[in-house]
matplotlib code that plots the C-alpha trace (Angstrom):
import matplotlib.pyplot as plt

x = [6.9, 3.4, 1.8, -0.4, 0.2, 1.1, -1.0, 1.9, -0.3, -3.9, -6.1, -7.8, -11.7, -10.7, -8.6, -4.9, -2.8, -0.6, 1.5, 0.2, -0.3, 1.4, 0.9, 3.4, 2.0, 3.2, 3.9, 6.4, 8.3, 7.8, 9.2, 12.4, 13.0, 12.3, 15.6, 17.6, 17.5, 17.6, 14.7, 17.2, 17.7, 14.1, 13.8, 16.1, 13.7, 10.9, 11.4, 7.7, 9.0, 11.1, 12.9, 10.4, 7.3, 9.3, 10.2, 6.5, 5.5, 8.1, 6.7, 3.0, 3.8, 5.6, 2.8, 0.4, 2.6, 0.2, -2.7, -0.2, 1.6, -2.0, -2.9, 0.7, -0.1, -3.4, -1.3, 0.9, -1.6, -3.5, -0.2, 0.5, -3.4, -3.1, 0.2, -1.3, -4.1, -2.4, -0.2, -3.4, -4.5, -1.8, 1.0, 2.1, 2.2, 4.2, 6.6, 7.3, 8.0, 10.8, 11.6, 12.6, 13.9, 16.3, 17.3, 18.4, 21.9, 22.2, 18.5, 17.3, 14.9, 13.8, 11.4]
y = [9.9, 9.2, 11.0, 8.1, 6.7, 3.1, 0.8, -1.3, -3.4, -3.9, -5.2, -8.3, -9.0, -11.6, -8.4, -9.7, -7.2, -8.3, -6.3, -5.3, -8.1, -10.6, -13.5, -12.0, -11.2, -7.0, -9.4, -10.9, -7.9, -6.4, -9.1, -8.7, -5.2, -5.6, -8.1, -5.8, -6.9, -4.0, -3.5, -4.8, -8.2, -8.4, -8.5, -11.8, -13.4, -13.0, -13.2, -11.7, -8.4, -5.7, -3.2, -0.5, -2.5, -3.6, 0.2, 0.9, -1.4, -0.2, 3.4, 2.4, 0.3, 3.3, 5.8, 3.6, 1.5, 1.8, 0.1, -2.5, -3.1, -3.8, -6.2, -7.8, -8.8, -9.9, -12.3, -13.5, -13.9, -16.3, -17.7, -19.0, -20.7, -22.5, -23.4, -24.3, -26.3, -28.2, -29.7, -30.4, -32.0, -33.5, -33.8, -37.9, -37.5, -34.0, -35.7, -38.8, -36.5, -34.5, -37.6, -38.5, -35.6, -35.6, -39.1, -37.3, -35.8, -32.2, -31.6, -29.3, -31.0, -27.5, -26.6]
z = [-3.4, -1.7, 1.6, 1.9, 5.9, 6.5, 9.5, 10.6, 13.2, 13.1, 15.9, 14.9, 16.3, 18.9, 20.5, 19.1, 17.4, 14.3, 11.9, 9.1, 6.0, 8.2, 10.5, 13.2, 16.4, 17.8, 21.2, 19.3, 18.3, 21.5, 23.4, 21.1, 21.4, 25.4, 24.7, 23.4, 19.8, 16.8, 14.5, 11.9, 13.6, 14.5, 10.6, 10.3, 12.7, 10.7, 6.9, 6.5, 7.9, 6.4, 8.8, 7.8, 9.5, 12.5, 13.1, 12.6, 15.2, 17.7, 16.9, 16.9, 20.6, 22.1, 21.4, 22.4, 25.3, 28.4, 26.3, 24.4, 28.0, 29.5, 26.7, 27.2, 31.0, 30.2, 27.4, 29.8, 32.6, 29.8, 28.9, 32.2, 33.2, 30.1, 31.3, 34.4, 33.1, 30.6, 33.7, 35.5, 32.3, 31.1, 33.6, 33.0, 29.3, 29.9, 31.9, 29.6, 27.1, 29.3, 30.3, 26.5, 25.4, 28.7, 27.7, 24.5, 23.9, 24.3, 24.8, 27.3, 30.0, 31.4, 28.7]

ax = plt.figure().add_subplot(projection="3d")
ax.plot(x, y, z, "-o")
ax.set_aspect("equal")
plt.show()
């Protein structure tokens, strides 16, 4: 059995944080354990992940959860201007396509 430790996230140099060897963002397992979901069924969600690195995210955002939580507004405050401008920018064609996907059995116009 090794000692050696395991970095289940990394910071990336635009500031993102990603686990380890993967293309999954730590918001993205955040926002699933926020929901309730279980490291295990976290795992199903992404097929890059094994349990072990989803419990080592979950471990490396509670130790570090005021910075993570900071960087998680600032996400969601970006989130929602690009939101914002794309409707500025793009409102018609946004609304044909609702439009179409409303016209659409069993599609959901409120995304």
């Amino acid at each position: 059995m090794s000692d050696t430790a395991v970095e289940y996230v990394q910071q990336l140099a635009d500031g993102s944080w990603r686990i380890s060897d993967t293309r999954v963002s730590l918001d993205s397992v955040v926002h699933a354990y926020w929901d309730g979901k279980s490291p295990e069924a976290i795992a199903e969600e992404f097929p890059t992940l094994c349990p072990e690195y989803v419990y080592g995210a979950i471990a490396f955002y509670l130790r570090h959860k005021r910075e993570i939580d900071v960087y998680l507004s600032q996400q969601s405050s970006q989130w929602e201007q690009l939101q914002r401008l794309s409707e500025t920018q793009h409102g018609p064609l946004l609304d044909r396509i609702r439009a179409h996907r409303g016209a659409r059995p069993g599609n959901d116009v409120t995304r």
